[in-house]
Rosetta silent file (secondary structure, phi, psi, omega in degrees, C-alpha in Angstrom):
SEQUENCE: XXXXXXXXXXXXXXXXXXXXXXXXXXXXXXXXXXXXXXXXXXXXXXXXXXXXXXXXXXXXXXXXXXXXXXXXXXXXXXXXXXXXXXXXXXXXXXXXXXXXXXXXXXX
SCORE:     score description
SCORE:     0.000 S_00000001
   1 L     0.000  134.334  168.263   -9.454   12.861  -32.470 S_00000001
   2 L   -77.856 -175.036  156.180  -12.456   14.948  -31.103 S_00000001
   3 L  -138.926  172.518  170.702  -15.918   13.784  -30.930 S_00000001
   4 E  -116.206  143.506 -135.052  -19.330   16.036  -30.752 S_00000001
   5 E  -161.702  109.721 -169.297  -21.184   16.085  -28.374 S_00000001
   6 E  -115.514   92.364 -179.490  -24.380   18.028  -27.403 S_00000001
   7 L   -86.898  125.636  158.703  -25.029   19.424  -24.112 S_00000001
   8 E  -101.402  131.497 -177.532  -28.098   21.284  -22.981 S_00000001
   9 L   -83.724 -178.742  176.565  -27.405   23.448  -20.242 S_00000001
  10 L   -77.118   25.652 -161.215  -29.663   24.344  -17.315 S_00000001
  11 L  -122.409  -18.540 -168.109  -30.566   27.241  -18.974 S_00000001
  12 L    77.822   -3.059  174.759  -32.250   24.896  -21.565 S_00000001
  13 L   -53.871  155.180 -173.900  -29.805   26.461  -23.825 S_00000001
  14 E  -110.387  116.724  154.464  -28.610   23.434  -26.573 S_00000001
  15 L  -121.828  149.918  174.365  -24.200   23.550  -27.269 S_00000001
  16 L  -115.906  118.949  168.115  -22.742   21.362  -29.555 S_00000001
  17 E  -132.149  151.723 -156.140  -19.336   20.973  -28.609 S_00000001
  18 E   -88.690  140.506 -164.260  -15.691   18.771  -29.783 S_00000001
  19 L  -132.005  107.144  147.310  -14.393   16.960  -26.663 S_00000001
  20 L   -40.001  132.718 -174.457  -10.679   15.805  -27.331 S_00000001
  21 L   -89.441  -11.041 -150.159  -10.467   12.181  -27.285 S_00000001
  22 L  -143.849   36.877  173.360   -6.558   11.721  -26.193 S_00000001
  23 L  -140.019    6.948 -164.010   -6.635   13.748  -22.883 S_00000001
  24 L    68.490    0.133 -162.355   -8.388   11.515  -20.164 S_00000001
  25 L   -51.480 -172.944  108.481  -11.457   14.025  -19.748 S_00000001
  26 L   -81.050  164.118  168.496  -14.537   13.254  -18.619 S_00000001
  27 H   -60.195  -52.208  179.181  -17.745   14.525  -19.402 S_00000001
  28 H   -50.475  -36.234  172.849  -17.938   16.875  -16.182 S_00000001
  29 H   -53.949  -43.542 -166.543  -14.763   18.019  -17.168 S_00000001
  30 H   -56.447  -63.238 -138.159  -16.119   18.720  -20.958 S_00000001
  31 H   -69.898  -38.700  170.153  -18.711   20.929  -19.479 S_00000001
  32 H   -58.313  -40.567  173.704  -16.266   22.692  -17.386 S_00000001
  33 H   -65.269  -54.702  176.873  -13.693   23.456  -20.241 S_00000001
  34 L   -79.390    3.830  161.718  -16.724   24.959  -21.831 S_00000001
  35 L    60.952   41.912 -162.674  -18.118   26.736  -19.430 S_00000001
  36 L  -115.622    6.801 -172.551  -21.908   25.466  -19.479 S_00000001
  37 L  -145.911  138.907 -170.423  -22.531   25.171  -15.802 S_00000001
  38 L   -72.531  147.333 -144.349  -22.077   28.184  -13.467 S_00000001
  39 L   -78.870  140.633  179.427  -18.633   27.634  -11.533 S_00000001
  40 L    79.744   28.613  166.524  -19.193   25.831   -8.043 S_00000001
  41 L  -147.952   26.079  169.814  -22.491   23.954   -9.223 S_00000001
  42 L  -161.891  128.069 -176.160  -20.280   21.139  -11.033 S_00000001
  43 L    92.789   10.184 -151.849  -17.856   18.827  -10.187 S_00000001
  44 L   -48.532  -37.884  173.701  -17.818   19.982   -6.523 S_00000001
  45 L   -57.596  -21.001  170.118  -16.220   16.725   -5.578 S_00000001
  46 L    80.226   40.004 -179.813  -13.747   16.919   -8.036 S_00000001
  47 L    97.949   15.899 -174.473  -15.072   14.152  -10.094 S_00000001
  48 L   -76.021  -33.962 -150.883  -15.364   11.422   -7.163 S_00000001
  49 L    68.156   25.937 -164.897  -18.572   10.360   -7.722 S_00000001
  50 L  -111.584  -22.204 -145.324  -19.569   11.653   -4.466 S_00000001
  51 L  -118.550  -34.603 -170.680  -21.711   14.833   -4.523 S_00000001
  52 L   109.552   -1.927 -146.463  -24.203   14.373   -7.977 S_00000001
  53 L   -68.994   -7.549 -169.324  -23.140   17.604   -8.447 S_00000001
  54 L  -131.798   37.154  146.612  -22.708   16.558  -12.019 S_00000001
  55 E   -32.990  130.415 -154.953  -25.521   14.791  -13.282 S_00000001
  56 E  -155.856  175.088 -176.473  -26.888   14.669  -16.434 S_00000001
  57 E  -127.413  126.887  150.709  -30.000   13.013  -18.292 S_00000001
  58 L   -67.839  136.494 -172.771  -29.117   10.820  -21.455 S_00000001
  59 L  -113.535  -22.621  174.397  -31.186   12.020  -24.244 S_00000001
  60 L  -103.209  176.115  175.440  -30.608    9.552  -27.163 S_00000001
  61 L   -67.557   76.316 -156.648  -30.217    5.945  -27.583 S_00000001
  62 L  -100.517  127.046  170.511  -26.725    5.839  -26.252 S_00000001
  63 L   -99.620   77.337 -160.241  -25.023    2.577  -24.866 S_00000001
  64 L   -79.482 -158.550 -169.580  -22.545    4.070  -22.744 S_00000001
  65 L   -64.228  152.689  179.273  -20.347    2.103  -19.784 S_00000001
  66 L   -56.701 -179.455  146.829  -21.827   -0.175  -17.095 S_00000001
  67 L   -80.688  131.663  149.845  -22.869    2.326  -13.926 S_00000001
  68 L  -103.002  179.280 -164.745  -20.347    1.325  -11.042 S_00000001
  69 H   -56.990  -46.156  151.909  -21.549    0.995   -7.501 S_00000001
  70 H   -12.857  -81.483 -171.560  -20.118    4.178   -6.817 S_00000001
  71 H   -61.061  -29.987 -171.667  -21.957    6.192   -9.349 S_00000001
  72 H   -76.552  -26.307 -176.800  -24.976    3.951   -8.518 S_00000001
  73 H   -65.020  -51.477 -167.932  -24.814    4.557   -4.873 S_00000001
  74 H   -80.149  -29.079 -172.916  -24.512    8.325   -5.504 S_00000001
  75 H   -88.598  -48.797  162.147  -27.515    8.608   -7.959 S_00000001
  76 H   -21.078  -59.661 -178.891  -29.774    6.630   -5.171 S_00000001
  77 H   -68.846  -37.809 -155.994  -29.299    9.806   -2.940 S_00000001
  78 L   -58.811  137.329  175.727  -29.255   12.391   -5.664 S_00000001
  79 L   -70.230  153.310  121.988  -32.773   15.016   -6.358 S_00000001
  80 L    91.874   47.624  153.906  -34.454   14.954  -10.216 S_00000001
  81 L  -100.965  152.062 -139.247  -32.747   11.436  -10.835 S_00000001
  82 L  -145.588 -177.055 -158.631  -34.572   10.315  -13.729 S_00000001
  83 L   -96.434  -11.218 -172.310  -34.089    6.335  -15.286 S_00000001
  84 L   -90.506    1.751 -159.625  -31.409    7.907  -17.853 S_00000001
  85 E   -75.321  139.106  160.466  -29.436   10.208  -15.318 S_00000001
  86 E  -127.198  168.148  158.101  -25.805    9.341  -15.012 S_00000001
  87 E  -123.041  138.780 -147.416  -23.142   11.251  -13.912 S_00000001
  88 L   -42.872  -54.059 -163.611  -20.465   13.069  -16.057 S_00000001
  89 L   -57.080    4.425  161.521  -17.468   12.726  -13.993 S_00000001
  90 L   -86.232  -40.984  159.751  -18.152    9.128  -14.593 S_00000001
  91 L   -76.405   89.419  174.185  -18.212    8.951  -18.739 S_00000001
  92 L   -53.715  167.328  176.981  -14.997    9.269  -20.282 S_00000001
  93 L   -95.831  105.029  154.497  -14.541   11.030  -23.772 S_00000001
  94 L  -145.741 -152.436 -155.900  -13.709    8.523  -26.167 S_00000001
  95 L  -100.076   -6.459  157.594  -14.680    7.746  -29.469 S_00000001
  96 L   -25.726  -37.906 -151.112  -17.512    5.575  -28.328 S_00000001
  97 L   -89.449  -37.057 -144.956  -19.595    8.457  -27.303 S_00000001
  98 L   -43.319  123.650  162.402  -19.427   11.108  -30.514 S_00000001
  99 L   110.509   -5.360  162.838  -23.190   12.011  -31.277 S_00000001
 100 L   -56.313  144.324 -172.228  -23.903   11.732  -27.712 S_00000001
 101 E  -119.763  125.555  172.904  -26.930   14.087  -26.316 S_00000001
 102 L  -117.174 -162.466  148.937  -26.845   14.952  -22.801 S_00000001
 103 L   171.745  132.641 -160.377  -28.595   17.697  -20.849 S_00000001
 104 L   -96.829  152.605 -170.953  -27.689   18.576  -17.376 S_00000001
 105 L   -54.101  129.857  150.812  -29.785   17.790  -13.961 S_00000001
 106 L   -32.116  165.755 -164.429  -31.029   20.862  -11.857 S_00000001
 107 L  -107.792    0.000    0.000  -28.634   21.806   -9.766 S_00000001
């Protein structure tokens, strides 16, 4: 099953795009499949939680996944964190999320 999903890119452009549910993905991943962030200014880490590179601001009333220390650690350092930013390579695609709004952090 997909879900939708609406990412605004850093262009302020708005895509609504279907995220397979039955692949392991992540959000950072999503963005990546889809081409919304110019290549080498997402995921640099390769999804680690290390660099921020893939940061995003929740825009609706979402109740995603705890933060783990990791991601929490990493947002502490991170520029333009905001109280809603998380980062992608941390939120899997499942069916939890569909109708989620993101839009991603300056680079």
């Amino acid at each position: 099953m997909d879900v939708s999903i609406k990412i605004t890119d850093r262009n302020g452009q708005s895509h609504q795009v279907l995220a397979p549910t039955d692949m392991n993905m992540n959000l950072m991943e999503v963005v990546r499949m889809y081409e919304l962030a110019e290549e080498g200014t997402i995921g640099i880490c390769g999804g680690m939680a290390m660099c921020a590179s893939c940061q995003f601001y929740v825009l609706n009333d979402f109740s995603l996944p705890e933060k783990s220390d990791e991601e929490d650690a990493m947002l502490w350092e991170a520029f333009n964190v905001k109280e809603n930013s998380r980062l992608g390579c941390q939120i899997q695609i499942t069916s939890e999320i569909n109708g989620l709004e993101v839009e991603l952090a300056p680079e």
